[in-house]
HTML snippet that shows the backbone in 3Dmol.js (N, CA, C, O; Angstrom):
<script src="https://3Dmol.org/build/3Dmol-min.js"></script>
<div id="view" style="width:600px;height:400px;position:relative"></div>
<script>
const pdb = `
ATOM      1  N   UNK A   1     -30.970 -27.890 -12.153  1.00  0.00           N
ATOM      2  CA  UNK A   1     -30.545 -26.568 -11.724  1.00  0.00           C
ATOM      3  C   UNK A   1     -29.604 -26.709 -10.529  1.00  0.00           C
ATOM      4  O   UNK A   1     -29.728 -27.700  -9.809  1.00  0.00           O
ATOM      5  N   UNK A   2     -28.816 -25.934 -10.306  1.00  0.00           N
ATOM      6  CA  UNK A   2     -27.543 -25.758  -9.423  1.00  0.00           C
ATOM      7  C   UNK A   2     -27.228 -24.748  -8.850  1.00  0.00           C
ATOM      8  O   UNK A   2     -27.094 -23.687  -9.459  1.00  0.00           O
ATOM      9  N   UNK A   3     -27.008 -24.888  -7.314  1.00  0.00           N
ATOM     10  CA  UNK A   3     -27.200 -23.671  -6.386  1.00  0.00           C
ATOM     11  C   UNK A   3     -26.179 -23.272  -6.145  1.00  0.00           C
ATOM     12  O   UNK A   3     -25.596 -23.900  -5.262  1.00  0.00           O
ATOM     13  N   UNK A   4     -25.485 -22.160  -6.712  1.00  0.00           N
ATOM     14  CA  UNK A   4     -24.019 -22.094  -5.906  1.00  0.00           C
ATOM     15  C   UNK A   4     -23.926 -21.726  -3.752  1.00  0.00           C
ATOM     16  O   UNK A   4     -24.942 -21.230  -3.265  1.00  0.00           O
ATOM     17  N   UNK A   5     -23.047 -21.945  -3.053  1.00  0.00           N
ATOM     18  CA  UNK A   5     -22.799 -21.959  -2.353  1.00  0.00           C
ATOM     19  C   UNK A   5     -23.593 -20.547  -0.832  1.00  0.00           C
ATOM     20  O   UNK A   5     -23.816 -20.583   0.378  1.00  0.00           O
ATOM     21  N   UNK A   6     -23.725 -19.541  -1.962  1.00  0.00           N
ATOM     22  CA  UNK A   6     -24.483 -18.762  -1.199  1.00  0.00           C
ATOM     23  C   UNK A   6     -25.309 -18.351  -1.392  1.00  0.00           C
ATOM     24  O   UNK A   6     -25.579 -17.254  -0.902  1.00  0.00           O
ATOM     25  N   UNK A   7     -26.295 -19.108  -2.339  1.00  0.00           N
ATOM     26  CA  UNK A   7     -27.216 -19.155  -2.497  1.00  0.00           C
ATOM     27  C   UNK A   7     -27.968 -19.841  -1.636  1.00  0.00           C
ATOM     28  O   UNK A   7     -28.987 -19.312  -1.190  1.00  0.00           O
ATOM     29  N   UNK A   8     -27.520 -21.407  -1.174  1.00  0.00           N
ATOM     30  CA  UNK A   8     -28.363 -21.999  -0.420  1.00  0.00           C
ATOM     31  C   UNK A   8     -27.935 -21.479   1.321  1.00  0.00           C
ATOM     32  O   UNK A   8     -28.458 -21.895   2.355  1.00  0.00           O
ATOM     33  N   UNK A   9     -27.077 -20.686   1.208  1.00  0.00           N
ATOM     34  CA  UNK A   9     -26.877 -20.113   2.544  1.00  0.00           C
ATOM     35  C   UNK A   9     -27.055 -18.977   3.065  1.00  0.00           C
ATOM     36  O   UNK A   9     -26.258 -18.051   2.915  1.00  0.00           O
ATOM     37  N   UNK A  10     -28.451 -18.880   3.951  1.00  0.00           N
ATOM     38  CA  UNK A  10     -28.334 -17.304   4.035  1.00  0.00           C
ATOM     39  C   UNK A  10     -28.333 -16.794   5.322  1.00  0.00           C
ATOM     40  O   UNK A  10     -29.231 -16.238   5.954  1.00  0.00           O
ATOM     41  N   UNK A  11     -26.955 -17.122   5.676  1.00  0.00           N
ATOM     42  CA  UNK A  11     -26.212 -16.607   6.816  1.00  0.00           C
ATOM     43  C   UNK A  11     -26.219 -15.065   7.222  1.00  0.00           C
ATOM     44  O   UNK A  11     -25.613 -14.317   6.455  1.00  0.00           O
ATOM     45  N   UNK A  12     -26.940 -14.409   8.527  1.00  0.00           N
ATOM     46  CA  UNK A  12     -26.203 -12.890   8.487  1.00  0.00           C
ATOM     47  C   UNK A  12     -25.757 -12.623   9.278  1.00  0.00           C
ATOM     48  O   UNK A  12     -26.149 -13.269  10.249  1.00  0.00           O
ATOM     49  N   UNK A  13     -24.735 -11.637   9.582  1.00  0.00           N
ATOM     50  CA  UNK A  13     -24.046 -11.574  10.172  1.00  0.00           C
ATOM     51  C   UNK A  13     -24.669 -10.107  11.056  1.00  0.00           C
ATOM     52  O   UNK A  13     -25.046  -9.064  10.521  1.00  0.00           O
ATOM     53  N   UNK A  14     -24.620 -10.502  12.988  1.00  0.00           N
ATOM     54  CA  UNK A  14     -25.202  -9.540  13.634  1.00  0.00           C
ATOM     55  C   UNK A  14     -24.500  -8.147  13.899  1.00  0.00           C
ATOM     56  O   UNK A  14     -24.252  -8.135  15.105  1.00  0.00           O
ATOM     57  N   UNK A  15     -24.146  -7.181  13.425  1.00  0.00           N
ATOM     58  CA  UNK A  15     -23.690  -6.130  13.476  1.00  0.00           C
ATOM     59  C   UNK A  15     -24.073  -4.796  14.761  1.00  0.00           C
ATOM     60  O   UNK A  15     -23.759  -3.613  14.894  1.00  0.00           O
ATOM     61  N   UNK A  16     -24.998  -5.895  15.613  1.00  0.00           N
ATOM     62  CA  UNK A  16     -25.289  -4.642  16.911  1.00  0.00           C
ATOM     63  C   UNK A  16     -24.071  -4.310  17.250  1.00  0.00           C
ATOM     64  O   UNK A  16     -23.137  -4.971  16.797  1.00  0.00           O
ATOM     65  N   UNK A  17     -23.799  -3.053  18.247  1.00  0.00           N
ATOM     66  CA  UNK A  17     -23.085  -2.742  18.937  1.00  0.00           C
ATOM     67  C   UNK A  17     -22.429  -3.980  19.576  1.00  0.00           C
ATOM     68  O   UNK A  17     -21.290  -4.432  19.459  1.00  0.00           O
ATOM     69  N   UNK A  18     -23.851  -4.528  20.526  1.00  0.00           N
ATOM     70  CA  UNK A  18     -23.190  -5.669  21.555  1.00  0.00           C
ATOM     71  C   UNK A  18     -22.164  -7.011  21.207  1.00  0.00           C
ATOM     72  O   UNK A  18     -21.361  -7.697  21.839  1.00  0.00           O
ATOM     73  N   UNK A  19     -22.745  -6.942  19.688  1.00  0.00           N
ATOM     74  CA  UNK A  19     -22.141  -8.294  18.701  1.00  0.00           C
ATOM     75  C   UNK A  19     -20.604  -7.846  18.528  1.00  0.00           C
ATOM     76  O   UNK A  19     -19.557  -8.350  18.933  1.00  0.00           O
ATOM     77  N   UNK A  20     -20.893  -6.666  17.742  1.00  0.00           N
ATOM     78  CA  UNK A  20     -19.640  -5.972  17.741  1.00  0.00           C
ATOM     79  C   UNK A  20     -17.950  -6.370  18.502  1.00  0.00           C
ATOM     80  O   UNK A  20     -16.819  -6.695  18.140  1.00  0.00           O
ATOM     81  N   UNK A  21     -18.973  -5.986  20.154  1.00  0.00           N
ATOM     82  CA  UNK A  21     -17.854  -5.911  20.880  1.00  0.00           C
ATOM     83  C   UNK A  21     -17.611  -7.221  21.438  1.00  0.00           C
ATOM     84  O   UNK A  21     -16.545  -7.310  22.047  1.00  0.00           O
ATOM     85  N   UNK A  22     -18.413  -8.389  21.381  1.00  0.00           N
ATOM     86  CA  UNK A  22     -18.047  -9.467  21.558  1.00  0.00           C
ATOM     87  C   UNK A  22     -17.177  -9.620  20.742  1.00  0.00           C
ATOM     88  O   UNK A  22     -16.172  -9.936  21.380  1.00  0.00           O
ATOM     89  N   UNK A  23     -16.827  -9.565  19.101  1.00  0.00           N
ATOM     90  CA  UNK A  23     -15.954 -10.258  18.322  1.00  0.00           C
ATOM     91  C   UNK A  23     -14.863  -9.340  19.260  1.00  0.00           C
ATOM     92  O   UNK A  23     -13.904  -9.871  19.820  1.00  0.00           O
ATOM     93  N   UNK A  24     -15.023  -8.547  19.306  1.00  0.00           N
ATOM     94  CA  UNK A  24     -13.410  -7.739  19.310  1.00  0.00           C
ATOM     95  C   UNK A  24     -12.780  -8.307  20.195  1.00  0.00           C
ATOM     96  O   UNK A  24     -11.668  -8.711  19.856  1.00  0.00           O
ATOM     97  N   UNK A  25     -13.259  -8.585  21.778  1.00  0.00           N
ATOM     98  CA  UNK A  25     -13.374  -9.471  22.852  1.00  0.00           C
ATOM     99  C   UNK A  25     -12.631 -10.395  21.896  1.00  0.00           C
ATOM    100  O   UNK A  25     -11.474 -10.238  21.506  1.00  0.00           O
ATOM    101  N   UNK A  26     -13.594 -11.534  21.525  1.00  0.00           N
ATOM    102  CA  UNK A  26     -13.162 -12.548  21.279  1.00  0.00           C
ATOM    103  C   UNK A  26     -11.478 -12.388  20.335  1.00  0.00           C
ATOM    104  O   UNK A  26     -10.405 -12.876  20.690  1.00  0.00           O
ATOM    105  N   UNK A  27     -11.651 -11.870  19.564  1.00  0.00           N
ATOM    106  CA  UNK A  27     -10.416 -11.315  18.642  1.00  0.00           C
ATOM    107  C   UNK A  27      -9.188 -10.914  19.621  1.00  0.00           C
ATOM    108  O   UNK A  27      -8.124 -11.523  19.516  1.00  0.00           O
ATOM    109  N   UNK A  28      -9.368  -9.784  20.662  1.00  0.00           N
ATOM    110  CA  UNK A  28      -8.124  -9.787  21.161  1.00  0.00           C
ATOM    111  C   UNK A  28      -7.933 -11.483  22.495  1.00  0.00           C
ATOM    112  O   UNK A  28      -6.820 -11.939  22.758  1.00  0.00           O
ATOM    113  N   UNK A  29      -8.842 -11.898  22.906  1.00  0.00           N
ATOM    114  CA  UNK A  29      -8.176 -13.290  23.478  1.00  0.00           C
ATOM    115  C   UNK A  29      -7.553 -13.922  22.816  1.00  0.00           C
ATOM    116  O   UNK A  29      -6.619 -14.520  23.351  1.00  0.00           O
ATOM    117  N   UNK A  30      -7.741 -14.060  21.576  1.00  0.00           N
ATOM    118  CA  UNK A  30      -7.282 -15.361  20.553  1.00  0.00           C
ATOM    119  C   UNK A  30      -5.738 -14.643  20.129  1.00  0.00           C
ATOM    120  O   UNK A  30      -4.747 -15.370  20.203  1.00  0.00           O
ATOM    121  N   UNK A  31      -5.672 -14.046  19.946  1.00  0.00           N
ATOM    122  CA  UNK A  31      -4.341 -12.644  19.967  1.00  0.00           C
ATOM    123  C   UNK A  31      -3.431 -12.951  21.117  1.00  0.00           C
ATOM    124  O   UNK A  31      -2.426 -13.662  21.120  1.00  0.00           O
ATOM    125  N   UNK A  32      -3.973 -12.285  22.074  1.00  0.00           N
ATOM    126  CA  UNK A  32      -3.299 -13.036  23.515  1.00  0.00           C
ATOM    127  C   UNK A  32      -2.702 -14.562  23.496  1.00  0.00           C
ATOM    128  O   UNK A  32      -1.499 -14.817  23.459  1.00  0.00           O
ATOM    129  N   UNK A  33      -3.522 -15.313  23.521  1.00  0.00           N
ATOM    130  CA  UNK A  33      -3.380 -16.914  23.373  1.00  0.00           C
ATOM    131  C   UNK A  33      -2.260 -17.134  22.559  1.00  0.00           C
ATOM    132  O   UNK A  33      -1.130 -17.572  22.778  1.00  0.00           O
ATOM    133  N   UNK A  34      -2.998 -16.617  21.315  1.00  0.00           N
ATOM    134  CA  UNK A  34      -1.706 -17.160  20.327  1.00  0.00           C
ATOM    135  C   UNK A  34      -0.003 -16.515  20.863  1.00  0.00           C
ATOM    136  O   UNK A  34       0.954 -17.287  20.899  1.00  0.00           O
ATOM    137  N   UNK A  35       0.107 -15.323  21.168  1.00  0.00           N
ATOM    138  CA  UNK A  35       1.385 -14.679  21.546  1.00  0.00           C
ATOM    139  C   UNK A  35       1.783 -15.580  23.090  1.00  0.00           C
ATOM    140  O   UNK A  35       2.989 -15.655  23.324  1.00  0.00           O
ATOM    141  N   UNK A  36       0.876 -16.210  24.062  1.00  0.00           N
ATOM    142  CA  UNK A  36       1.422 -16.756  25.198  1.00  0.00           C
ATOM    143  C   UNK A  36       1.478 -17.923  24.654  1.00  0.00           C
ATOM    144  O   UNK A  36       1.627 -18.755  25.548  1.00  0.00           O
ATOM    145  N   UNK A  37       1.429 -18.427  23.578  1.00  0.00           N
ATOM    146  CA  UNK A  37       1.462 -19.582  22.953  1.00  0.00           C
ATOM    147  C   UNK A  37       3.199 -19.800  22.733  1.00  0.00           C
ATOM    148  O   UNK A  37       4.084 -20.465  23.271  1.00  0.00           O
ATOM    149  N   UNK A  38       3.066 -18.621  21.390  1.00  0.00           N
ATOM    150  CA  UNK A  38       4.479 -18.643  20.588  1.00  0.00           C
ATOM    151  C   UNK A  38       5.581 -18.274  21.934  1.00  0.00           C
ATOM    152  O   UNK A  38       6.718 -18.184  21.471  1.00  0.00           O
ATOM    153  N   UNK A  39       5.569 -18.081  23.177  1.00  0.00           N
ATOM    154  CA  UNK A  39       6.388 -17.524  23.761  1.00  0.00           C
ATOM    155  C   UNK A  39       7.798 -16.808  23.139  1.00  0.00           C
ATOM    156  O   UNK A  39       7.951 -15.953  22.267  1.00  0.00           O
ATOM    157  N   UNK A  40       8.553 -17.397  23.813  1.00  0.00           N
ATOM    158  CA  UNK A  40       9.572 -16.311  23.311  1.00  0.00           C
ATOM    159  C   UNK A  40       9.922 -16.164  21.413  1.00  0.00           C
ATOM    160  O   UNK A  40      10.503 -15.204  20.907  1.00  0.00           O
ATOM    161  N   UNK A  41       9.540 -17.036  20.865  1.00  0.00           N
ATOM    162  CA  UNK A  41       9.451 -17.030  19.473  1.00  0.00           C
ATOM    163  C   UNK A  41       8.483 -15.494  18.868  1.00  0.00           C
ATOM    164  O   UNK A  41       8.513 -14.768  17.874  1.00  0.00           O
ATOM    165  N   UNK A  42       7.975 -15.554  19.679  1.00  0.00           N
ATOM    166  CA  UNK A  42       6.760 -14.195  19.220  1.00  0.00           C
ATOM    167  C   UNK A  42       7.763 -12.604  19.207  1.00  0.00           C
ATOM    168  O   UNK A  42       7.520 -11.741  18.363  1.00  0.00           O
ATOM    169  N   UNK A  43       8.834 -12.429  20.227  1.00  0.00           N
ATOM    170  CA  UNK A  43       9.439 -11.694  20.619  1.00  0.00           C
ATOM    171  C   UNK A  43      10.287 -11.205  19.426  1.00  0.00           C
ATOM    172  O   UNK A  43      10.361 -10.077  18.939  1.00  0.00           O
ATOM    173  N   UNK A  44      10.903 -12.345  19.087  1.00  0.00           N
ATOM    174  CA  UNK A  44      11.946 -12.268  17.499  1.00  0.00           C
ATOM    175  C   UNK A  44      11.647 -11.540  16.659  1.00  0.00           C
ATOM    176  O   UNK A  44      10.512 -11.525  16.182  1.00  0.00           O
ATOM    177  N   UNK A  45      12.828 -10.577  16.191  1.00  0.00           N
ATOM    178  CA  UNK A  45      12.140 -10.161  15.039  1.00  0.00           C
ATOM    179  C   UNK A  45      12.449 -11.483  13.773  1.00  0.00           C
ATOM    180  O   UNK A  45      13.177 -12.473  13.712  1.00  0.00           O
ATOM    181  N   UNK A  46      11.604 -10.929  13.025  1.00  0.00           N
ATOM    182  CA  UNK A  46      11.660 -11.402  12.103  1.00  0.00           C
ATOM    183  C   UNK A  46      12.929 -11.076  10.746  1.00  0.00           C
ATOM    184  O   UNK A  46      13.061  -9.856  10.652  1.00  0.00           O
ATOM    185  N   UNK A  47      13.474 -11.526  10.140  1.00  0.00           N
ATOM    186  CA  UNK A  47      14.606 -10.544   9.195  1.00  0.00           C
ATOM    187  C   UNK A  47      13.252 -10.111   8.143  1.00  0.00           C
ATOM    188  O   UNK A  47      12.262 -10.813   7.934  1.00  0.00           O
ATOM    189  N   UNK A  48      13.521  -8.849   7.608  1.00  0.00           N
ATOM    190  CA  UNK A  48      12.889  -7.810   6.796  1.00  0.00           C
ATOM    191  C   UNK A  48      12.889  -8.742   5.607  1.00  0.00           C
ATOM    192  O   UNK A  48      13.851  -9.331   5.115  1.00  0.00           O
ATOM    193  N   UNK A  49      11.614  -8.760   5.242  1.00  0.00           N
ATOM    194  CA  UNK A  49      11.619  -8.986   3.536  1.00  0.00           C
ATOM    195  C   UNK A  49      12.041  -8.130   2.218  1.00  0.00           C
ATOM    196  O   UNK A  49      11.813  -6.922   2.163  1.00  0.00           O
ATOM    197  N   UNK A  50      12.592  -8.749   1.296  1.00  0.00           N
ATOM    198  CA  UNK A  50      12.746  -7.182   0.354  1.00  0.00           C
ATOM    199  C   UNK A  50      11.275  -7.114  -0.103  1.00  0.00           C
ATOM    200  O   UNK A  50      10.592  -8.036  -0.547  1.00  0.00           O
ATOM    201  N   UNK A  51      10.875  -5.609   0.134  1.00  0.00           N
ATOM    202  CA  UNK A  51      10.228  -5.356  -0.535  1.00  0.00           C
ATOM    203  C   UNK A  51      10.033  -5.564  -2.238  1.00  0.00           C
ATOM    204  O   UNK A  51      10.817  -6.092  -3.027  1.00  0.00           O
ATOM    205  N   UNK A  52       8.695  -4.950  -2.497  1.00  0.00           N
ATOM    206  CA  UNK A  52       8.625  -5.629  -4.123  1.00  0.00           C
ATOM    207  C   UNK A  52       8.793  -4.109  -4.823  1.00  0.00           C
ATOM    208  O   UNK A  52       9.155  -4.176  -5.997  1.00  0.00           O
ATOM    209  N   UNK A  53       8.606  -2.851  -4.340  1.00  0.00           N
ATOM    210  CA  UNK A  53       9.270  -1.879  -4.815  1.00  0.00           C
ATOM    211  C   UNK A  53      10.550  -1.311  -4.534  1.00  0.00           C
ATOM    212  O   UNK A  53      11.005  -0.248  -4.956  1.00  0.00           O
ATOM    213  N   UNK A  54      11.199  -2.344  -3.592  1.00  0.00           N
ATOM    214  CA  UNK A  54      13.049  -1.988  -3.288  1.00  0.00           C
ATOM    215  C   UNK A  54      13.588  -2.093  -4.868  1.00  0.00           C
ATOM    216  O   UNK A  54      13.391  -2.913  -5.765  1.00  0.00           O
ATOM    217  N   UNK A  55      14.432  -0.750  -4.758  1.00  0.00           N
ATOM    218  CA  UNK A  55      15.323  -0.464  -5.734  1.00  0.00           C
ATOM    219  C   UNK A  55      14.589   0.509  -6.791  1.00  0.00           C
ATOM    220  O   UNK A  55      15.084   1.071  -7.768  1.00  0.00           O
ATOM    221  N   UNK A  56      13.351   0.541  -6.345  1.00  0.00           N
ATOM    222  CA  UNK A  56      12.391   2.036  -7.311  1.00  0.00           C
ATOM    223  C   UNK A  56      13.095   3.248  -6.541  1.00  0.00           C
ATOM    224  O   UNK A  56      13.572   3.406  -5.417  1.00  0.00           O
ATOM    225  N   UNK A  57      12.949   3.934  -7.549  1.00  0.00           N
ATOM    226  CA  UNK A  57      13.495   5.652  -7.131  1.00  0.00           C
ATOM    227  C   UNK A  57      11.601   6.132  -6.740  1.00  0.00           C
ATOM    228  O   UNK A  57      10.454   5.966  -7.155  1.00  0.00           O
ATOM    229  N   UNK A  58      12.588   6.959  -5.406  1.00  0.00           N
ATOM    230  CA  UNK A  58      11.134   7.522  -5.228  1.00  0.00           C
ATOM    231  C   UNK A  58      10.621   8.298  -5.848  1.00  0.00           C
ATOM    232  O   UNK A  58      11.412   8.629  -6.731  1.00  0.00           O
ATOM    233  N   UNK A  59       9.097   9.192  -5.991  1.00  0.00           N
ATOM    234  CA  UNK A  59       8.336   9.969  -6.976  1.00  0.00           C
ATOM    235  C   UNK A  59       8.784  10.925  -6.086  1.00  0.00           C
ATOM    236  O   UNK A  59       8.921  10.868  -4.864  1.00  0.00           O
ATOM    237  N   UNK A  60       9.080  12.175  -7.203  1.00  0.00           N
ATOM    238  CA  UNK A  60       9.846  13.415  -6.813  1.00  0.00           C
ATOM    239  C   UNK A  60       8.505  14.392  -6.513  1.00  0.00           C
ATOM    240  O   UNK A  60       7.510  14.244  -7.222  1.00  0.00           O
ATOM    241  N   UNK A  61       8.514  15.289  -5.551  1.00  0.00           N
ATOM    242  CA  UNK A  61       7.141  15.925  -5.385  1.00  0.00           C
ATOM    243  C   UNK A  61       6.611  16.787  -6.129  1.00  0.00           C
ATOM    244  O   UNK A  61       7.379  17.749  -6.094  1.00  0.00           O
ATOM    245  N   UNK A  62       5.579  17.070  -6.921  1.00  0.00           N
ATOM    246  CA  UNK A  62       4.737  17.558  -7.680  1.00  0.00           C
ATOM    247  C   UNK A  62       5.307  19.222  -7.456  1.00  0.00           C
ATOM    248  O   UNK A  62       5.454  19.818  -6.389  1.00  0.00           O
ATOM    249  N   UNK A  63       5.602  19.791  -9.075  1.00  0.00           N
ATOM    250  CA  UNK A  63       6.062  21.384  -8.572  1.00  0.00           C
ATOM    251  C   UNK A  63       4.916  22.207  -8.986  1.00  0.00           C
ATOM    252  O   UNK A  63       4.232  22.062 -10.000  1.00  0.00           O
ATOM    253  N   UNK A  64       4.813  23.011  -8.145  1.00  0.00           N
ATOM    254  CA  UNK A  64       3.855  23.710  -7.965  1.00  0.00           C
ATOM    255  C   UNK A  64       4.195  25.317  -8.470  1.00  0.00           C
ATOM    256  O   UNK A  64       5.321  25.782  -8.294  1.00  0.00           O
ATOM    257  N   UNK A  65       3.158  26.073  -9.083  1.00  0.00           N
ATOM    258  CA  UNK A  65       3.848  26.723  -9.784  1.00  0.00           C
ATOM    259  C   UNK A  65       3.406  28.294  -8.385  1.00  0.00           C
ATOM    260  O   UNK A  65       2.375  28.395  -7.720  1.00  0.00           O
ATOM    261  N   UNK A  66       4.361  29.042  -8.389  1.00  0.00           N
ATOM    262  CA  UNK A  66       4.408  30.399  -7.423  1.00  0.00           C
ATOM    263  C   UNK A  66       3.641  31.638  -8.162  1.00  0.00           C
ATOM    264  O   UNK A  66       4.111  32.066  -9.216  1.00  0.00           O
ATOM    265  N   UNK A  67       2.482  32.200  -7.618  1.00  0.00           N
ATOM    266  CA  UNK A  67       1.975  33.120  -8.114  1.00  0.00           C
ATOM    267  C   UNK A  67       2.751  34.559  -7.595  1.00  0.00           C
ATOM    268  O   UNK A  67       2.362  35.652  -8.007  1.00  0.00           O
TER     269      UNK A  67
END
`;
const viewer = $3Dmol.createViewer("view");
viewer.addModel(pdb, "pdb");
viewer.setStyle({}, {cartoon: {color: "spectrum"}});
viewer.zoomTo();
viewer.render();
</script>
């Protein structure tokens, strides 16, 4: 017999308030870091990707009928 992966793991994850706001904490340092990291590279824009619906016509708005 064969256990898949989360089966033999039963990890949970703490969802208090206090847990909460530690990740977020932790989440915006690592945010920070990384941007004083990339220095001025972070600043750049980037050039725009084409989108994957560029060149669709947009949906015309629903007519509604006047009583």
């Amino acid at each position: 017999m064969t256990l898949n992966i989360y089966e033999r793991c039963s990890m949970k994850v703490d969802m208090s308030p206090q847990a909460i706001s530690k990740r977020f904490k932790q989440c915006s340092e690592l945010r920070r870091l990384c941007i004083a990291l990339a220095g001025p590279r972070a600043k750049k824009q980037e050039p725009e990707q084409p989108s994957l619906l560029s060149g669709t016509k947009p949906i015309p708005p629903a007519k509604t009928s006047a009583s």
